[in-house]
BAZABA-458193 format. One record per atom (N, C-alpha, C): chain; z, x, y; atom name; residue in one letter. Coordinates in Angstrom, 1 decimal, decimal comma. Atoms other than C-alpha are relative to their C-alpha. Example, Ala and Ser with C-alpha at 12.3 -4.5 7.8 and 13.67 -1.06 7.14 Angstrom:
<nodes>
<node A <0,0 0,9 -1,2> N A>
<node A <7,8 12,3 -4,5> CA A>
<node A <0,0 0,9 1,2> C A>
<node A <0,0 -0,9 -1,1> N S>
<node A <7,1 13,7 -1,1> CA S>
<node A <0,8 -0,8 1,1> C S>
</nodes>
This chain:
<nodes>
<node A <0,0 0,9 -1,2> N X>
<node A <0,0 0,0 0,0> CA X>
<node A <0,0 0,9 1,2> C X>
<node A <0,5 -1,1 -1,4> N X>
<node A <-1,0 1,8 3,7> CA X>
<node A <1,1 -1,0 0,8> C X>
<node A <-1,1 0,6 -0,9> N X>
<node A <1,1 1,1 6,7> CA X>
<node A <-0,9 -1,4 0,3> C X>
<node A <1,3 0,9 -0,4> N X>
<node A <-2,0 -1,1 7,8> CA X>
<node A <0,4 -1,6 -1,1> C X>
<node A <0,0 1,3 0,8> N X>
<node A <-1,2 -3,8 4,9> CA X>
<node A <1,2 -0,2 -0,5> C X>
<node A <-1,3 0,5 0,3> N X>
<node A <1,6 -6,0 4,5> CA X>
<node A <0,2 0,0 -1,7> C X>
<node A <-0,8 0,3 1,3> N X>
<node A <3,5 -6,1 1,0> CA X>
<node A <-0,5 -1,7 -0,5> C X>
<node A <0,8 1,4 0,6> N X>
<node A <2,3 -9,6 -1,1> CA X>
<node A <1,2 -0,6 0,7> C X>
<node A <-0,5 1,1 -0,7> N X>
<node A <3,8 -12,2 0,9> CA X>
<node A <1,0 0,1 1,2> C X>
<node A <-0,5 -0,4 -1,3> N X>
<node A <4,8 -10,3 4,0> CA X>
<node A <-0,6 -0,7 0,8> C X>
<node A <1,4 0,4 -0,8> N X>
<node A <3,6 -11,5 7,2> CA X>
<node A <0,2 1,0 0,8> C X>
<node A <0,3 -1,6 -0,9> N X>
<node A <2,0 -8,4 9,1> CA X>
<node A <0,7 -0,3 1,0> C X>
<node A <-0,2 0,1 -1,6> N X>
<node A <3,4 -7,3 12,3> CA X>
<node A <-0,6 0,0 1,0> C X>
<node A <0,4 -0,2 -1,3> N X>
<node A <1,9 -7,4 15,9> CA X>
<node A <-0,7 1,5 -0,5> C X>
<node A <0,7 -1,7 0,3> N X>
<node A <1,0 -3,2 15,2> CA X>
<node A <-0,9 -0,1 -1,2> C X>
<node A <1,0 0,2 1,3> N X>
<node A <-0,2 -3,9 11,5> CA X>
<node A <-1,1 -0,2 0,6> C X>
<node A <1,7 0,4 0,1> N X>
<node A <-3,0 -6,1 12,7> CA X>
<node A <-0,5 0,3 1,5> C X>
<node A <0,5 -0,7 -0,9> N X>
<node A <-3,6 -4,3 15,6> CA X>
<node A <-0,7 1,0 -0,4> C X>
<node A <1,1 -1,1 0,4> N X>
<node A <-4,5 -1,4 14,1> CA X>
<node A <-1,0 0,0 -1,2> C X>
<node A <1,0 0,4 0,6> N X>
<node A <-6,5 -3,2 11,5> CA X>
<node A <-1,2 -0,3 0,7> C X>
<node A <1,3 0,3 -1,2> N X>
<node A <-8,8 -3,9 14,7> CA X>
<node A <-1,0 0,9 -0,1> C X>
<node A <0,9 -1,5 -0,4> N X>
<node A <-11,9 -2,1 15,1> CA X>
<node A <0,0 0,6 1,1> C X>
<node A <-0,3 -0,5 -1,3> N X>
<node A <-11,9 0,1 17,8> CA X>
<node A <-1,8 0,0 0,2> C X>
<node A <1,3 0,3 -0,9> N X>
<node A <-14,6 -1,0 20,3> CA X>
<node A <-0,7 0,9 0,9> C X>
<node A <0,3 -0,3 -1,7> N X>
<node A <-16,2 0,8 23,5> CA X>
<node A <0,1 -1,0 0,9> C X>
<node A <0,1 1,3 -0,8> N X>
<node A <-15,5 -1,0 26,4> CA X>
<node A <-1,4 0,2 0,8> C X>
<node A <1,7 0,8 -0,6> N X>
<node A <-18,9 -2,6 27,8> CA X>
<node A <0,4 0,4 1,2> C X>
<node A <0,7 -0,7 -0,8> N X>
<node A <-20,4 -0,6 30,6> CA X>
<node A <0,0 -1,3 1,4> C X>
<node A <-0,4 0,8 -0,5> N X>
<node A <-18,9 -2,6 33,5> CA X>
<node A <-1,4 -0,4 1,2> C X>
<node A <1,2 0,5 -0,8> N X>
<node A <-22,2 -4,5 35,4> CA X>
<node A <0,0 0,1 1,4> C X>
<node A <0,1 0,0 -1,7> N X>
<node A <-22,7 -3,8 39,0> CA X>
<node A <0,0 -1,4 0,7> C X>
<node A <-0,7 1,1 0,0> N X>
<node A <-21,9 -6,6 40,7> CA X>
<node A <-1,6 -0,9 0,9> C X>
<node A <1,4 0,4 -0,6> N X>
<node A <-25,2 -9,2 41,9> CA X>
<node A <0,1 -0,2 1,1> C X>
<node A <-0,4 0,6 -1,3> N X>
<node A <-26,3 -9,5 44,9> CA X>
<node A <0,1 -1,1 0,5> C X>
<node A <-0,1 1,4 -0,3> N X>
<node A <-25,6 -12,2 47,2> CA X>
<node A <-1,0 -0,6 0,5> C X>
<node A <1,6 0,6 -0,4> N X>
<node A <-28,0 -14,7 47,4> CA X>
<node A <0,4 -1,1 1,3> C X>
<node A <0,1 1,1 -1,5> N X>
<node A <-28,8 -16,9 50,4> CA X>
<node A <1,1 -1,4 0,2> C X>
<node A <-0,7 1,1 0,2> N X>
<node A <-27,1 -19,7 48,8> CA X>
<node A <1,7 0,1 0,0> C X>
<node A <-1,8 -0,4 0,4> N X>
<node A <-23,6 -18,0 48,4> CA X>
<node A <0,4 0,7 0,9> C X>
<node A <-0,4 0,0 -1,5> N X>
<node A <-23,4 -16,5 51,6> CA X>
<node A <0,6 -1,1 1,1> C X>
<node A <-0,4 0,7 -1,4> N X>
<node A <-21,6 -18,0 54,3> CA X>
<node A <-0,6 0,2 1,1> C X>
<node A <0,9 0,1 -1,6> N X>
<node A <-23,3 -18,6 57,3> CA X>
<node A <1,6 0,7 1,1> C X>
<node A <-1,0 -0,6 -1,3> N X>
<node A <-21,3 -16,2 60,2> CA X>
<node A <-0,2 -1,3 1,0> C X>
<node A <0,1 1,0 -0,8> N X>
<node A <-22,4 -19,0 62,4> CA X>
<node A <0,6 -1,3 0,1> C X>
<node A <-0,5 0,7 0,8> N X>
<node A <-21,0 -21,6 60,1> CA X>
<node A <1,5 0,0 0,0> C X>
<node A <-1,3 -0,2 0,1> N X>
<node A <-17,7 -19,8 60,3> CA X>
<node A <0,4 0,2 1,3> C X>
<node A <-0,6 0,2 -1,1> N X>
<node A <-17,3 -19,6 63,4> CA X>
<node A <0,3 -1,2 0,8> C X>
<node A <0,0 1,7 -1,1> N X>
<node A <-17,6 -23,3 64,7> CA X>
<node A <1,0 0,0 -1,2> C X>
<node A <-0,8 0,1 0,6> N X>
<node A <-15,4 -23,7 61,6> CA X>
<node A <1,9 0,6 0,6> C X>
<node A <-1,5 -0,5 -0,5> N X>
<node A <-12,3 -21,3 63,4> CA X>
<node A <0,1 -1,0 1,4> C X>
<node A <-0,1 0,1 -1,3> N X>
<node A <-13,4 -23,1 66,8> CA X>
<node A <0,6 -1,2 -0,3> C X>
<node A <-0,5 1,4 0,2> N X>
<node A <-12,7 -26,5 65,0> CA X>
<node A <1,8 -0,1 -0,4> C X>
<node A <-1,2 -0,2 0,2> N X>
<node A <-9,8 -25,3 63,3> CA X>
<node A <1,8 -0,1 1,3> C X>
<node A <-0,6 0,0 -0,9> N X>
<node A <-8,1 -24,2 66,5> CA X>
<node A <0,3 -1,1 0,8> C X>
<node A <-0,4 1,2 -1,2> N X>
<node A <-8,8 -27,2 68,9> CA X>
<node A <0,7 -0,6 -0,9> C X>
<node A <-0,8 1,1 0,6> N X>
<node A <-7,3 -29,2 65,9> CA X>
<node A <1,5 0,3 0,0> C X>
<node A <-1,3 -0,3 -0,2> N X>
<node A <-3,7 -27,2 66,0> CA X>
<node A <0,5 -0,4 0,9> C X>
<node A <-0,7 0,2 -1,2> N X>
<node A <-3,6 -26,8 69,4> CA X>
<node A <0,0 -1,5 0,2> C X>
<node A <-0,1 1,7 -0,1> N X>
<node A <-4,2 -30,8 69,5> CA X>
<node A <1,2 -0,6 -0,8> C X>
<node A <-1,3 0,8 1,0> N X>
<node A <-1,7 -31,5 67,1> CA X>
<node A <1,1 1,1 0,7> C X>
<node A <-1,4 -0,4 -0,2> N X>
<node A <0,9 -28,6 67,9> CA X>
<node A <-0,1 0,5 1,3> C X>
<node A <-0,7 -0,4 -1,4> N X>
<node A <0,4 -28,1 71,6> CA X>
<node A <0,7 -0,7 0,8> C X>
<node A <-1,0 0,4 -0,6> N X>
<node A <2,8 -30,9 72,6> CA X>
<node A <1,4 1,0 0,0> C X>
<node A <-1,9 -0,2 0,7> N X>
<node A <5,8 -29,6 70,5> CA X>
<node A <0,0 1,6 0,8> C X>
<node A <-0,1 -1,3 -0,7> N X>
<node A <4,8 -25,8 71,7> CA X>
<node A <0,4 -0,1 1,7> C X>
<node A <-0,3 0,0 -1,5> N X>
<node A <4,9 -27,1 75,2> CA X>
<node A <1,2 -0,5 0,3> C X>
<node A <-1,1 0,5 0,2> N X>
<node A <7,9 -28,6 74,8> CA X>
<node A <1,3 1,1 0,0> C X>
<node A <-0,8 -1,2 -0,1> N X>
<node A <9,7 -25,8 73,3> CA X>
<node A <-0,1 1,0 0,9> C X>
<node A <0,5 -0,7 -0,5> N X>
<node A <8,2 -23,5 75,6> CA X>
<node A <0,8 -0,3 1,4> C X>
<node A <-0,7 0,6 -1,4> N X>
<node A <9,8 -25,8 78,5> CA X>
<node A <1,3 0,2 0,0> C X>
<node A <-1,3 -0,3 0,4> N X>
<node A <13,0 -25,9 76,7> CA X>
<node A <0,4 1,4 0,2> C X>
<node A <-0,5 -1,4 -0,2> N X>
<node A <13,3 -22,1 76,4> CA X>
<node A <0,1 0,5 1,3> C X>
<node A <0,3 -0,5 -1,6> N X>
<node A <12,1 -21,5 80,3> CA X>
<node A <1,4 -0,8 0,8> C X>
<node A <-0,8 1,1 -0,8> N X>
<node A <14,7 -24,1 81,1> CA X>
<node A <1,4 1,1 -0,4> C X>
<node A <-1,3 -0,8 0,4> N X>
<node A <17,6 -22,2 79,3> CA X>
<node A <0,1 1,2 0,7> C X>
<node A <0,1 -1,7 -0,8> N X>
<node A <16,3 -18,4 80,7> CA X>
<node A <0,3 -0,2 1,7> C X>
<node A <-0,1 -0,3 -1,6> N X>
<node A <16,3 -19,8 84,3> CA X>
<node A <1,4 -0,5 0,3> C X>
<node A <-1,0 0,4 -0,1> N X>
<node A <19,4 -21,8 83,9> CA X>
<node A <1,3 1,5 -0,1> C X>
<node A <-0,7 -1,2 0,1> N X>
<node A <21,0 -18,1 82,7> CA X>
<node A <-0,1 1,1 1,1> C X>
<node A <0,4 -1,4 -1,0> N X>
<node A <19,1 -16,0 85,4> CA X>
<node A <0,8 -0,8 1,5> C X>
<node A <-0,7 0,1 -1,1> N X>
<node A <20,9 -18,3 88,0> CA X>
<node A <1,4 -0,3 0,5> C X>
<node A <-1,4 -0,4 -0,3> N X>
<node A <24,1 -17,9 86,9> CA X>
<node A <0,1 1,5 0,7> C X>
<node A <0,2 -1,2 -0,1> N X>
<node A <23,4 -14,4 86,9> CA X>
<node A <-0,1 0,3 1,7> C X>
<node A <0,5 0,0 -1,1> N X>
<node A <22,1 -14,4 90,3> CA X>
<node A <1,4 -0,1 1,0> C X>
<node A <-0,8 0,3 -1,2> N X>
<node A <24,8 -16,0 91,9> CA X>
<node A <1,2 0,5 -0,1> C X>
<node A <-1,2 -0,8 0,1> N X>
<node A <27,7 -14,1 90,1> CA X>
<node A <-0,5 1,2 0,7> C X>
<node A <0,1 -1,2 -1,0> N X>
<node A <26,0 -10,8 91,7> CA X>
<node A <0,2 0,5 1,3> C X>
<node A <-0,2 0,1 -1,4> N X>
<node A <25,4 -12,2 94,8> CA X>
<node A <1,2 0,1 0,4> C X>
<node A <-1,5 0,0 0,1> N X>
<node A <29,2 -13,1 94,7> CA X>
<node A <0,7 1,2 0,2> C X>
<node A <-0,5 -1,4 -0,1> N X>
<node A <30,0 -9,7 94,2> CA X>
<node A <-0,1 0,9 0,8> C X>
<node A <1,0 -0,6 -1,2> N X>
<node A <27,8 -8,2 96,5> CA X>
<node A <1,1 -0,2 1,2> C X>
<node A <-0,9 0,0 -1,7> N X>
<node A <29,6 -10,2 99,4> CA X>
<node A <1,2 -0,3 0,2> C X>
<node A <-1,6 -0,1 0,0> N X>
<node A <33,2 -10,1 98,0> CA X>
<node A <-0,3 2,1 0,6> C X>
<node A <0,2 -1,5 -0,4> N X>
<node A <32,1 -5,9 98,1> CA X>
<node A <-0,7 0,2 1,7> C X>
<node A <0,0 -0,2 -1,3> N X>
<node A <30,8 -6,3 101,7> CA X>
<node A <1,0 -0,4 0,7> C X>
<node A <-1,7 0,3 -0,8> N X>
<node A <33,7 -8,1 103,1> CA X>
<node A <1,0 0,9 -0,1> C X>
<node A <-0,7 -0,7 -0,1> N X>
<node A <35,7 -5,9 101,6> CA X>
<node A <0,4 0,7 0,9> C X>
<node A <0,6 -1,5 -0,5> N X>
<node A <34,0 -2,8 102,9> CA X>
<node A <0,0 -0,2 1,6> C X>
<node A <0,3 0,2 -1,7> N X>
<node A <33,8 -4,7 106,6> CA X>
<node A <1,4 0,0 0,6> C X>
<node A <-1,3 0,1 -0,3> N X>
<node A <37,7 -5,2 106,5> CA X>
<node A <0,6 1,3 -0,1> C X>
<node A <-0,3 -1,5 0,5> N X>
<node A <38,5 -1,6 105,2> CA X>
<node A <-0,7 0,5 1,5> C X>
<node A <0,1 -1,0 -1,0> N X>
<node A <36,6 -0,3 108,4> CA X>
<node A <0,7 -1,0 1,3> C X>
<node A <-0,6 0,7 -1,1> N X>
<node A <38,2 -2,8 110,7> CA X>
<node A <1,4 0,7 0,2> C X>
<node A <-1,4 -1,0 0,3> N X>
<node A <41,7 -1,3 109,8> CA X>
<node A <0,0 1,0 0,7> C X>
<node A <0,2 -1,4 -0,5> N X>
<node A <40,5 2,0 110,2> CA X>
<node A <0,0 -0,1 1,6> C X>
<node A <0,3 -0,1 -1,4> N X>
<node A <39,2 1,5 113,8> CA X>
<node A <0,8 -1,0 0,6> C X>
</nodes>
């Protein structure tokens, strides 16, 4: 009995009948066809295709974008004018100071 053949009323393993296989060449891999007229995409075709694509988003999602877009502008200026006015604040607690400190003096 060869490794190759199971025992009478074995059932072979995975490797047995594997290597009972004939060993092939693998087939000379075919260059690939060219493309014919019909299976091409039209560049022209694909471009009114992105142009459609787009007006349809922005049509559907340029409320919600404008929206959010408002919301976020609303939040940043609401922040920049705290900001603003605590500086300012500062500014003209630091000049009062600075006008009373030379008043003293002189």
């Amino acid at each position: 009995m060869s490794v190759a053949e199971p025992a009478d009323g074995d059932v072979p393993v995975l490797t047995q009948v594997f290597e009972d296989l004939p060993v092939e060449a693998p087939a000379p891999a075919a260059p690939p066809a060219p493309a014919t007229p019909a299976t091409q995409l039209d560049q022209d075709a694909l471009d009114a295709l992105a142009d459609q694509l787009e007006r349809g988003l922005l049509e559907r999602l340029g409320p919600e974008i404008d929206r959010a877009t408002a919301r976020a502008l609303n939040g940043v200026r609401a922040e920049l004018t705290v900001s603003v006015m605590q500086i300012v604040r500062e500014s003209v607690t630091a000049a009062v100071a600075q006008a009373l400190r030379g008043q003293k003096k002189g």
